[in-house]
C-alpha positions in Angstrom: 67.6 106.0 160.2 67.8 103.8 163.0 64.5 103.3 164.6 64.7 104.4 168.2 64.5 101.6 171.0 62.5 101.9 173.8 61.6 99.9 177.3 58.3 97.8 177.7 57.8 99.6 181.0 58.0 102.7 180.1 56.4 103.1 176.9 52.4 104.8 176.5 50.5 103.6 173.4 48.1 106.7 172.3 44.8 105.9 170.4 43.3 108.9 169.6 42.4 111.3 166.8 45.3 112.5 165.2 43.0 115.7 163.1 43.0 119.2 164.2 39.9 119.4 166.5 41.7 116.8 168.7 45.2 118.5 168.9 44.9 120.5 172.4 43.8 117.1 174.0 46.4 115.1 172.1 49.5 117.8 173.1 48.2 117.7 176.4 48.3 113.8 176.9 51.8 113.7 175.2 52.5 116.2 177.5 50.9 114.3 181.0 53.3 111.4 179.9 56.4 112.5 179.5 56.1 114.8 182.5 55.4 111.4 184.7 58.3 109.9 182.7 57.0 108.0 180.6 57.5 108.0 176.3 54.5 108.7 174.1 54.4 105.9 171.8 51.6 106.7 168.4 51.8 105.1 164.8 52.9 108.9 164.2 56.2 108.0 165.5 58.0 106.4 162.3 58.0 107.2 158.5 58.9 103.6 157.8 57.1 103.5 154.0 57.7 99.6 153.8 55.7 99.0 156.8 51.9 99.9 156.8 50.1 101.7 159.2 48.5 98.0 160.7 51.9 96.5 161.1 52.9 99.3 162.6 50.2 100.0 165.1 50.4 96.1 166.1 54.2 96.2 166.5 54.1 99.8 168.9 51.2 97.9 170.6 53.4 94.9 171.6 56.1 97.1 172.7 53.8 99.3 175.5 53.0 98.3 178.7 50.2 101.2 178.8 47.7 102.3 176.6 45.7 105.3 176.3 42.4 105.0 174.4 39.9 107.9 173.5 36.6 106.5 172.2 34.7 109.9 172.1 34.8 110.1 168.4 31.6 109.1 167.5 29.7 111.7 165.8 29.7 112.3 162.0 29.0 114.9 159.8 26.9 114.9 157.1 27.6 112.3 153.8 30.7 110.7 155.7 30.1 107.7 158.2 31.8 107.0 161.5 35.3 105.6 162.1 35.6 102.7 163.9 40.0 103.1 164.5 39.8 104.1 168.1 37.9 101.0 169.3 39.6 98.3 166.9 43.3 99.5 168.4 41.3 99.3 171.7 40.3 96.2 171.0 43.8 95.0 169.9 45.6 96.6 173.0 43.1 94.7 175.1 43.5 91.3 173.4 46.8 91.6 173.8 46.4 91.9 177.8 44.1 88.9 177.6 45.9 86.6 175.1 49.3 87.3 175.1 52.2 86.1 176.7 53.6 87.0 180.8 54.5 89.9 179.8 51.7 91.3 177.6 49.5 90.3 180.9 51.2 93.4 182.5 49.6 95.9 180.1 47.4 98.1 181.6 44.9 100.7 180.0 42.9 103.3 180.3 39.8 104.3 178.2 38.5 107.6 177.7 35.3 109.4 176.7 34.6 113.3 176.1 31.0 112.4 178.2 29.7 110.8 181.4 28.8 107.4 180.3 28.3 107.8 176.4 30.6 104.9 175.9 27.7 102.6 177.1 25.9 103.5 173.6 28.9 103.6 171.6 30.8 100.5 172.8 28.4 98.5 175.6 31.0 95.2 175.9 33.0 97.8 178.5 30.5 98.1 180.4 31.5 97.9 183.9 34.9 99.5 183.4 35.7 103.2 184.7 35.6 105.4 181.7 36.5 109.0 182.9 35.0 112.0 180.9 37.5 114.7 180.0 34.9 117.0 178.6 37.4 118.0 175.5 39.4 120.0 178.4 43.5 119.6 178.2 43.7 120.1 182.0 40.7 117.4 183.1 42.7 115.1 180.5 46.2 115.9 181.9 44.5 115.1 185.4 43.2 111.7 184.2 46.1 110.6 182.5 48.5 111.6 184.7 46.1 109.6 187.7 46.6 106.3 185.6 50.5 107.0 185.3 50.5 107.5 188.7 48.7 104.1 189.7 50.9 102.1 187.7 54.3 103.6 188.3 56.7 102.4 190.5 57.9 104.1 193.6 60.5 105.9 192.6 59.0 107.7 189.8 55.4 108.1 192.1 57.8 110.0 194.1 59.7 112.0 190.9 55.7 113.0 189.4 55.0 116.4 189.9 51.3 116.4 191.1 48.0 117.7 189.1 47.8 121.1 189.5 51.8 121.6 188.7 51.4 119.4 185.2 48.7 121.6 184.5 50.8 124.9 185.3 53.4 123.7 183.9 51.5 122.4 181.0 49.9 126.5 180.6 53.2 127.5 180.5 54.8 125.5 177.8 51.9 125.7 175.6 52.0 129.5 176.5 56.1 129.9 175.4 56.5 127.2 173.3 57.6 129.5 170.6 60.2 130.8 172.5 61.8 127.6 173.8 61.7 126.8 169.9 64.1 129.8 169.4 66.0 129.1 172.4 66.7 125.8 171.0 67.6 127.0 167.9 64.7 125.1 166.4 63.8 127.9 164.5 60.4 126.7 163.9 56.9 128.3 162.8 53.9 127.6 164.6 52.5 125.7 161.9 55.7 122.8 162.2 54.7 122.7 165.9 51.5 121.0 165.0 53.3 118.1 163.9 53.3 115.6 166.9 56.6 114.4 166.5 58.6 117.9 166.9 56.2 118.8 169.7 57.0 115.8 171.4 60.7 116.2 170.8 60.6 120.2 171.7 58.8 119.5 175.0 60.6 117.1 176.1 63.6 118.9 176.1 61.8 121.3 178.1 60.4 119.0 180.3 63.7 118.3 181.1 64.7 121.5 182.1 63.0 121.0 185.2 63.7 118.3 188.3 60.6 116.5 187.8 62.0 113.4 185.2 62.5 110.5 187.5 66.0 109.0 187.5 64.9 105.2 186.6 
């Protein structure tokens, strides 16, 4: 299958836990993005077996003008240690705003934490950047997310974004229906396939699309 092609400009790299406790925030941010018109990019994205999950992450990097990276995941249970993904692909993302070529300089990203100013312990070279705190709530993270679209959109689609408190309305009421819009689609799908990021990216855009708020650029 041809892998699909998408614009610098408009394309949102996500670093974040892809595990169960983090899927509310993660559907939420998929859904903050595509609602200002932008794409969700995620190594998720593509099954490509001859390509590992580095080469991947590095390539969907190059080819997104945003980025989106939660660094709250920083606790660890007992036996296991901590997993340092979420602030290497940071760190990639930003070296490829600092080092790369005229138009890598035009990335722009935004760093999030689950708590006010926890990322000073857990990763002190930012220090001095604005880390918002989501507070592991989908509508605090819908309203961040869709504050950093909004600062680095251009005027048309600043115009075509649907403010705060509708995303998070409409937000309520996909996540509330999304079953039926499933059937209505003819998806046909149990809840259990919806927690697959790819076909919930898929379904709500389509629903998302229903609606006058997807800018026409």
């Amino acid at each position: 299958m041809a892998r699909a092609k998408f614009k610098f400009e408009d394309s949102v790299f996500i670093n974040c836990p892809f595990d169960s406790e983090y899927r509310d925030l993660l559907q939420a941010i998929v859904f903050a993005i595509h609602s200002s018109g932008f794409v969700a990019r995620s190594a998720l994205e593509t099954m490509d077996s001859g390509e590992n999950r580095l080469q991947k992450i590095i390539k969907i990097i190059g080819e997104s003008r945003l980025g989106i990276h939660d660094i709250s995941r920083v606790e660890v249970k007992k036996d296991e240690v901590p997993r340092f993904n979420m602030p290497f692909e940071c760190g990639l993302f930003w070296g490829c705003l600092s080092y790369g070529d005229s138009e890598q300089k035009k990335k722009k990203l935004l760093v999030l934490d689950n708590l006010p100013y926890q990322f000073q312990k857990t990763l002190s070279d930012i220090a001095g950047q604005d880390v918002p705190a989501h507070n592991n709530d989908p509508n605090q993270v819908i309203i961040i997310v869709r504050q950093f679209l909004y600062s680095h959109s251009i005027e048309s689609r600043k115009k075509a974004m649907p403010d705060a408190s509708s995303m998070i309305q409409s937000y309520e009421l996909f996540q509330a229906n999304i079953l039926e819009t499933c059937n209505e689609r003819a998806y046909l799908l149990k809840s259990e396939k919806l927690k697959d990021l790819i076909v919930y990216t898929e379904v709500a855009v389509k629903w998302i699309k229903e609606y006058s708020w997807y800018p026409s650029t």
